[in-house]
C-alpha positions, 0 to 999 in steps of 0.5 A, spaced: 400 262 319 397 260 325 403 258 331 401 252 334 405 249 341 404 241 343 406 241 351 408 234 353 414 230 358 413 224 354 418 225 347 415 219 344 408 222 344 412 228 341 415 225 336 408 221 334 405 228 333 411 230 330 410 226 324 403 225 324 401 233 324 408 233 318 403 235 313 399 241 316 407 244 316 405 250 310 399 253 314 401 252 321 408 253 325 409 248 329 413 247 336 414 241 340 416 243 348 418 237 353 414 239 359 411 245 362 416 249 364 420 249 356 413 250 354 411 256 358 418 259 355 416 258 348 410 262 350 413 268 353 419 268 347 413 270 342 405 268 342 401 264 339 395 262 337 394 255 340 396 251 346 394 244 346 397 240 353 398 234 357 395 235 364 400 230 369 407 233 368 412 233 372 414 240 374 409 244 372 403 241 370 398 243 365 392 246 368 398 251 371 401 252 365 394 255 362 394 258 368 399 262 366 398 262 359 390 265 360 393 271 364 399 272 360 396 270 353 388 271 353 388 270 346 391 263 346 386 257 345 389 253 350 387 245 348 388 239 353 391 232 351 391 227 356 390 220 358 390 223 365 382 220 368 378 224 365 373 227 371 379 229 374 383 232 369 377 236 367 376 238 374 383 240 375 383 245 369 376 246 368 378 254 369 383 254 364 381 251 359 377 251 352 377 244 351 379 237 352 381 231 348 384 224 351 389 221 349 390 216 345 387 222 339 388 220 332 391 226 328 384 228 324 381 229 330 387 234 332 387 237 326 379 239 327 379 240 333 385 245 333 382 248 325 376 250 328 379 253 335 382 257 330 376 260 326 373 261 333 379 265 336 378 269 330 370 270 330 371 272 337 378 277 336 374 280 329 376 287 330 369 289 326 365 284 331 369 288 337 366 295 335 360 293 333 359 290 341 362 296 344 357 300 341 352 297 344 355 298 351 360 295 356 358 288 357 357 284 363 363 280 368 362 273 369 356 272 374 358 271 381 354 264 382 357 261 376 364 264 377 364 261 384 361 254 382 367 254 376 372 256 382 370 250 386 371 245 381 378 247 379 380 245 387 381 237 389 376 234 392 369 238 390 363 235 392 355 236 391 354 239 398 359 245 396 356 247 390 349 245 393 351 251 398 354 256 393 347 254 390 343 256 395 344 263 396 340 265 391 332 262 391 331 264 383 338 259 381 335 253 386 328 255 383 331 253 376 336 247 378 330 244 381 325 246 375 331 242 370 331 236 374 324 235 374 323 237 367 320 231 363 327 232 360 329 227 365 323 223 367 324 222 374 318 218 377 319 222 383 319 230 385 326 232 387 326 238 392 333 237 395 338 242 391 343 237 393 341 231 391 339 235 384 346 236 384 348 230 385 343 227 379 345 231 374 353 232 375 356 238 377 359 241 371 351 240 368 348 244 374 354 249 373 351 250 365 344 251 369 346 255 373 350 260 368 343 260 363 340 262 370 344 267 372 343 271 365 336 271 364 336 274 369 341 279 369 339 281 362 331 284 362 330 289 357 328 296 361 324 297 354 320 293 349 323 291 344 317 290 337 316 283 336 321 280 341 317 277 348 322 274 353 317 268 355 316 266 349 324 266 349 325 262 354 320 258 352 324 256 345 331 256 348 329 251 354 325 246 347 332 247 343 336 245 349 332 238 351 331 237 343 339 238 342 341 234 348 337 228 346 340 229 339 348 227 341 350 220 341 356 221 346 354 222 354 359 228 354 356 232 349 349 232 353 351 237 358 354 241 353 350 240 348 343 242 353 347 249 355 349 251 348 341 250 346 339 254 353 344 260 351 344 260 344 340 266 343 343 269 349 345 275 344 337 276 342 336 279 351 343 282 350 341 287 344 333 287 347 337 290 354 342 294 351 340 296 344 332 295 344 331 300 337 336 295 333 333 289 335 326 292 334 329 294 327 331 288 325 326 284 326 321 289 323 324 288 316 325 282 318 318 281 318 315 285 313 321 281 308 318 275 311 325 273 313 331 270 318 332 276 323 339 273 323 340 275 315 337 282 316 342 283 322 348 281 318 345 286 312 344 292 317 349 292 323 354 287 320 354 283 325 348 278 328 346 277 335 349 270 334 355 273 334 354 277 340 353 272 345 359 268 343 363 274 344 360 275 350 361 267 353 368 267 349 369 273 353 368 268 360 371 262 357 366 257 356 368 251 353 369 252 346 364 247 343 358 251 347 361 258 344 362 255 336 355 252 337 352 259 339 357 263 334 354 258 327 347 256 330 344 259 323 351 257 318 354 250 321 356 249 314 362 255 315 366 250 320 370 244 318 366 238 321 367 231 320 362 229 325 355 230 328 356 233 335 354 239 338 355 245 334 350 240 329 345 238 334 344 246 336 343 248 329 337 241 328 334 243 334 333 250 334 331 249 327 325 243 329 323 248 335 321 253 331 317 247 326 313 245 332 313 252 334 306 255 336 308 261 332 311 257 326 305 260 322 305 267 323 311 269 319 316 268 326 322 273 325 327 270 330 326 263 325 331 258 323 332 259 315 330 252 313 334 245 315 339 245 311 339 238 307 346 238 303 349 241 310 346 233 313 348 230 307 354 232 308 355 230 316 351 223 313 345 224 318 340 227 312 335 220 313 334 221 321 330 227 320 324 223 322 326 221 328 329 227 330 322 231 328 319 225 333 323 227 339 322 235 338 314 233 338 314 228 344 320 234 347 314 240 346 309 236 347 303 240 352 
């Protein structure tokens, strides 16, 4: 039975989630803390699975509340539910926390957010999935540029010019902001030159996202070909699936999201080109020759695909969970409890659209999508978008 803690100084609310989560009472052991100091109590007297709490408390507050529960329980999902302005309830916590909710929030949606969190800790925390990315090798901390922009934006008052300057320190990273900027994604009439202007347009916590994409590529470069795999066309596929994706989502908070998730989706494929170039080649070798997703024969061969190996990785740096479940399920989105279309759907449709409009589409391609799921858009109630959605991934891939 997963242990789920609420963290809240208004018992009102408490009592409210009370009643309206009753019903999950025999899969889940719930516990109701009044402020953040009861609730960090409650933590350390025995662990839990998820934490969900609000940010403005008197006392300790939520973003030092997971302060401590990232240091002390890394395992934990830690979950913010505030009514506290969005931006700044996000800056404050955004090193600490794998997702936000606002408040008001109707109990199905908790309920989700909460049941997928806990499908994706186990993902990640999957003792098989753990070995089989330990043979591959140690991998990497969280890059330096990254983790500095991540730091600033946890600290009151952060603008463009600071990012804008930690930006600056590395030509390839301004490179590929300003490419980004300027990309037909945006449609700007004028040429952006000024990182800091760049900054300011796309908004902080899209230009941190771009900069973690330019950090790993070039971080993972593969010493040794890997037989069918090319890092350019890659890049090339990666970039399409993410201006695909972000064009996808009808929320204007989900694009950032939405965007970096498709530019890293396939962050496992540059990991297992640089630390285990035989597999890869191995599993894209039948993969080919059985006319096949390289996905499913990965799974056949090693247990795991390279899905999975780069959710790892990210879960590992505590990206925002939205990004990693997109990243984990891009090639099964029918293995998580969606209600909705949002970002872990719009990756998988992206993704799958790219490869269709692909050059390469007809050479028997190995790192394809399986075909578009259409009993999994059923479902999600979208099924009949798909023209326009197909119109959208021409006009992105256009020459």
């Amino acid at each position: 039975m997963k242990r789920i803690i609420f963290v809240d100084d208004e018992p009102q609310l408490l009592d409210g989630l009370r009643s309206r989560l009753r019903r999950n009472r025999k899969r889940w052991e719930m516990v109701f803390a009044s402020g953040g100091e009861e609730g960090l109590e409650q933590i350390r007297s025995a662990p839990f699975d998820v934490v969900v709490s609000d940010m403005r408390m008197p006392g300790m507050d939520g973003a030092t509340l997971l302060e401590h529960v990232k240091r002390e329980s890394p395992r934990t999902a830690r979950i913010v539910l505030s009514g506290y302005a969005k931006m700044e309830a996000a800056y404050r916590a955004l090193p600490v926390a794998h997702q936000f909710l606002s408040k008001p929030c109707e109990a199905e949606i908790i309920e989700n957010v909460i049941e997928r969190a806990c499908r994706l800790q186990d993902l990640l925390h999957d003792e098989s999935i753990q070995a089989a990315v330990g043979a591959i090798g140690e991998l990497p901390c969280a890059p330096r540029i990254y983790s500095a922009v991540t730091e600033a934006l946890g600290r009151a008052n952060v603008d463009a010019e600071v990012v804008a300057d930690l930006i600056r320190q590395d030509p390839s990273i301004c490179a590929r902001v300003l490419q980004v900027v300027n990309s037909a994604f945006f449609g700007l009439r004028q040429t952006m030159t000024d990182v800091r202007d760049a900054v300011a347009y796309l908004g902080i916590f899209f230009v941190r996202n771009i900069v973690l994409s330019a950090e790993l590529i070039s971080s993972f470069k593969p010493s040794a070909a890997s037989a069918g795999f090319e890092i350019d066309v890659l890049q090339r596929h990666c970039f399409a699936t993410a201006s695909i994706a972000a064009h996808l989502v009808e929320e204007k908070d989900a694009t950032s999201d939405a965007f970096t998730a498709g530019i890293l989706h396939d962050l496992g494929l540059l990991v297992l080109a640089t630390r285990a170039p035989e597999r890869l080649s191995a599993s894209i070798a039948m993969a080919k020759q059985q006319r096949r997703p390289v996905h499913e024969v990965e799974k056949e061969l090693h247990g795991f695909t390279h899905a999975e190996v780069g959710a790892y990785l990210l879960g590992m740096w505590g990206l925002p969970y939205p990004i990693v479940e997109a990243i984990a399920h891009h090639h099964t989105p029918e293995k998580v409890a969606q209600r909705e279309f949002d970002v872990l759907s719009a990756v998988y449709v992206a993704d799958c659209l790219a490869h269709e409009q692909s050059p390469h589409a007809e050479d028997g391609d190995a790192l394809q999508q399986s075909p578009l799921n259409l009993d999994y858009l059923e479902r999600l109630g979208v099924a009949g978008r798909l023209p326009e959605w197909r119109e959208i991934a021409r006009k992105q891939m256009a020459p």
